[in-house]
Structure formats: C-alpha cells, structure tokens
N, C-alpha and C positions, 0 to 999 in steps of 0.2 A: 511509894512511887511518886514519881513530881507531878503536881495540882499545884493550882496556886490556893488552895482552901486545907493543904496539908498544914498545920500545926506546926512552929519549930520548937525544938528544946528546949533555948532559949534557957540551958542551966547555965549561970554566972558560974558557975561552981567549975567548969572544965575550961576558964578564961588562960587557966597558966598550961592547958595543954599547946599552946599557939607558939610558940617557941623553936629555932633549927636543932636543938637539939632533940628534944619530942619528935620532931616531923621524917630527921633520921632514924628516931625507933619505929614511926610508922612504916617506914619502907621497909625495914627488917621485918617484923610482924609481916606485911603485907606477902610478901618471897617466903614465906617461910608456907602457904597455905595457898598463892592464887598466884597464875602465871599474870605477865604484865602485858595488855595486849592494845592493838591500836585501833581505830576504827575503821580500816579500812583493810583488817585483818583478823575480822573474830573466828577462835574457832569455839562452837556452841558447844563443842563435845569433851570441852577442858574448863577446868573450875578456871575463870578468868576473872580478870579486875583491869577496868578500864578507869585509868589516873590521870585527871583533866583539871587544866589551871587554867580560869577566865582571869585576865590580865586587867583588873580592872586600875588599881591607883599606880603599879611601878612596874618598869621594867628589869629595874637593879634589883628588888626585890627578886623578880622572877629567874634573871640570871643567878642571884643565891642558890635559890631552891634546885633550879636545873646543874649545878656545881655538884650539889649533894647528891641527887640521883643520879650524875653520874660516875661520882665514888661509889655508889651502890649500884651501878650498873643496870640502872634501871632507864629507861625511855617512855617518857611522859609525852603530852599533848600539851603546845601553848598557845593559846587562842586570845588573837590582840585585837584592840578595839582600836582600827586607824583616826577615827571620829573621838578618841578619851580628852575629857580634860584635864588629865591628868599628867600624861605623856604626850609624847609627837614620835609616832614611827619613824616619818623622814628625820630628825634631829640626828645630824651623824653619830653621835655618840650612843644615841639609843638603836641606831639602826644597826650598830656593830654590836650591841649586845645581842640583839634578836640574831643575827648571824652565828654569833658564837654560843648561842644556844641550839642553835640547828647544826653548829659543827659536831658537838656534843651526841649530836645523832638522834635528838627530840625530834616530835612534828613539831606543826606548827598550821593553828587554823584560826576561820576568823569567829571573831567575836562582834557578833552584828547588830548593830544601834541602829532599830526602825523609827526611832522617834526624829532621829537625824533626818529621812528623807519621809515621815508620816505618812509610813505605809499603810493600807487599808484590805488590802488584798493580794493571793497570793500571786498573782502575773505580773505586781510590782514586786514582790518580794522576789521570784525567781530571778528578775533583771539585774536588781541592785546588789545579790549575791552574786553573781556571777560578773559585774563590772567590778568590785571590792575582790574577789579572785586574780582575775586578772589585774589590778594594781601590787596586787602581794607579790606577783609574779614576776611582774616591773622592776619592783623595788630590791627582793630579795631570791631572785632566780629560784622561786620555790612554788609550786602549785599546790595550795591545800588542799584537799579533799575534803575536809568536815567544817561544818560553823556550828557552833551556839547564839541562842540571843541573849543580847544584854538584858536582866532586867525583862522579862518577857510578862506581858500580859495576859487578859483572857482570852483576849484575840490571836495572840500567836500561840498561846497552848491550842488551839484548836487546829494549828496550821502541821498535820502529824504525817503527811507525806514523806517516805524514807530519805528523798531528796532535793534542795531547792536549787537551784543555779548550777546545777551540776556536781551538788558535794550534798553529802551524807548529814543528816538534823540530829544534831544530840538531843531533840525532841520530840523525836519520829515519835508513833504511838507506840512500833516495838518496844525502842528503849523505856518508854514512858511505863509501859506495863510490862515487861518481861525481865525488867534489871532492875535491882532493890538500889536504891538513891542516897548519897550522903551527900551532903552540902556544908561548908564554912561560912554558906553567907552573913555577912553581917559581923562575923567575930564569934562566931558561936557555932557548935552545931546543929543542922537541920536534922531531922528525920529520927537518926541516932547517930550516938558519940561514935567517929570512926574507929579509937583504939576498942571499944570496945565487939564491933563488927568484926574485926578483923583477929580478934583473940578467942572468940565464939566460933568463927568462921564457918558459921550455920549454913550462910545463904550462899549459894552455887557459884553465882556472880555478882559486882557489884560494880556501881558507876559511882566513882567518885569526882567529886570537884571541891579542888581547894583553890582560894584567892592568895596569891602571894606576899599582899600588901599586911597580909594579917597572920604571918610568920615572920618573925623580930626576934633578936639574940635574945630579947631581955621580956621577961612577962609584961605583961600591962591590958589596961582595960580596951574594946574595941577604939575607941574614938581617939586617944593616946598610940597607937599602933598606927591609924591612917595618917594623924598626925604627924610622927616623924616620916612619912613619907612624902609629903607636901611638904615642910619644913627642909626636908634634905633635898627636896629638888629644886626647892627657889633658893637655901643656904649657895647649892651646886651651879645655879645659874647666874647668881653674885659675884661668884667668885670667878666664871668663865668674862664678867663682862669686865671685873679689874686685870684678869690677866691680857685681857686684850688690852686694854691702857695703857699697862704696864707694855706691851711688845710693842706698840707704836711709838713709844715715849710721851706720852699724853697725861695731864694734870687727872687727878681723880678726887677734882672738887668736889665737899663737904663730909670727905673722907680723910683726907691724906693733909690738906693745904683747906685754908677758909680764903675766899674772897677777900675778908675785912684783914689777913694779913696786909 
C-alpha cells in the first residue's frame, strides 16, 4: 500500500523492462485479467486496474505511451504538473499534445506540486486544487476530476480525505488501503515488479502508476532515460529558435557566419 516508509525494489536487474515495446506487453497481460477503469468510474464488484501516468519530465514521451494504449484500446489517466520544470503546458506545441492525448479518449488530471505554493494545511490545499482545476479547464476545455501529488510528503500522506477542491485523491486512505500499489518511480519498480503482478493476477485490483519519462525505445539505466528527455527537449527548442531565423531572414551568428568573417 503507499507509505512513504514502504521499501522499494529497487532491483537494477528489471532496468531493461522500461522499454515501449515491454510496456505494450504490459497492456496485453493487463486485458487479459483486469478491466481498465477510471477514477471516476469504479466498479468495486469487477476485478479492476486503475493505469495512471504522473507526467513528470515529458510530455512527448507521454503522448508515446497514450499512441500505444490506444492501439490496445486501452484509456489511461494523464496527470500533468502545470508548475514542471521540465515542460510548459501553455507551450503550443506541448499543449496540442495534451490535446491529442484527450482526443485519444484518455483523462486527464492534475498532478499537484505543493511545494510550488508551501502548503501547510488542508484549506490551502483545497483552494489551490481547485484554482489549478479551473486553469486546466481554461487552457484545454477539459475539467479533471482526480489529482495526485507530486512527490508527496509526510504531510500530505496524511491528507486522506476522498476529495480535495472538488476532485477525487489518488491518496485518499481508500486507495491507500484497499488497492494494492505499483509504482515506476525513480526507474525502477516500487512495491512489486508489475509484469510480474499482472501474470500472478493474485490481487482483485491494482493502482498503478507509471512515469512516461522512464519508457525509451532503447534500454538504459534510470539517469540516461531522464537524460534523453531533457537533451531532446532543449536539442527541440534550438532548433525552434534557428527555424525562427531562418523564417525571418536573420544571421544565426556563431552558428552559421562568425563576426570575425
């Protein structure tokens, strides 16, 4: 169940399950044993599995993963942090992915960073989810219903009320204690290995969350994984600011031309 005093895996040894091709056998395995359900539609009396991706380093990554699930016909949960330093929701390009991830027919909920506005208690916590609600709703004509926290401490594990600002806690104490927990964080899994959850298919229901940033065509160790995400997004934002030079007709000095010609 999620604590923050649970123990992860932490086996190096399942580093090469991180992979789109792996992540497509997970969805197969998954359908093959537990319906795909949302949070704002459980039914308790069906072996369910609730598939949640906190959008932490990409959003190109995430629009990957939502491609694949829905070749498999699957409808996931994507929960984006407007506050990341990793991405910019407003950035038009990123904003038309998250779009066409909700064309796809995913949710979409937030992923909320208290340390952004050093929340203390829950009547600021109620506020600031439900103003970050309402800007999702601004931006992409979509009202979430569920948040997660980024990154949650001891303080917000304690915050177990079914609902804050109006949407559903993937931290509630329900979920917390009535839904066995896998997690990717970090590059690894928490709790237990999901292929092998899922091939057991012991437990009734299951909450999972995977990070998108840490599913890559190509294996590799966690820190090489975040890596080419940052690399491809400043690589992506170099090349947006020569193309703008390039459409203006403008010099692309210490690129193209030196001064000292």
């Amino acid at each position: 169940m999620i604590s923050s005093k649970n123990k992860p895996e932490n086996n190096l040894s399942t580093i090469r399950d991180f992979t789109t091709i792996k992540y497509r056998e997970l969805l197969i395995l998954a359908k093959k044993n537990y319906s795909f359900s949302s949070y704002d539609d459980i039914n308790y009396n069906q072996k369910f599995i609730l598939w949640r991706h906190d959008i932490d380093f990409s959003i190109n990554r995430a629009f990957k993963l939502a491609e694949i699930e829905q070749s498999e016909q699957i409808k996931a949960t994507y929960f984006i942090n407007i506050h990341s330093d990793f991405y910019n929701t407003m950035e038009k390009v990123q904003s038309e992915l998250i779009k066409k991830i909700l064309g796809y027919g995913h949710h979409l909920g937030i992923h909320f960073d208290t340390d952004y506005y050093n929340i203390k208690n829950e009547d600021e916590l109620d506020k600031k989810i439900e103003l970050e609600s309402n800007i999702i709703k601004d931006i992409f004509d979509y009202r979430p219903t569920v948040f997660s926290f980024h990154n949650p401490n001891d303080f917000l594990l304690t915050c177990e009320k079914e609902e804050y600002g109006g949407l559903i806690n993937c931290y509630s104490a329900k979920f917390k204690n009535e839904i066995p927990y896998i997690s990717d964080s970090n590059g690894y899994w928490r709790f237990q290995r999901l292929k092998d959850a899922l091939l057991n298919a012991e437990e009734k229901n299951l909450h999972v969350l995977t990070h998108p940033g840490w599913w890559q065509d190509h294996e590799g160790e966690p820190y090489y994984r975040i890596k080419r995400c940052v690399d491809g997004r400043a690589n992506n934002t170099l090349a947006n600011y020569e193309k703008q030079l390039d459409k203006d007709g403008r010099l692309n000095i210490g690129k193209k031309t030196s001064i000292h010609e």
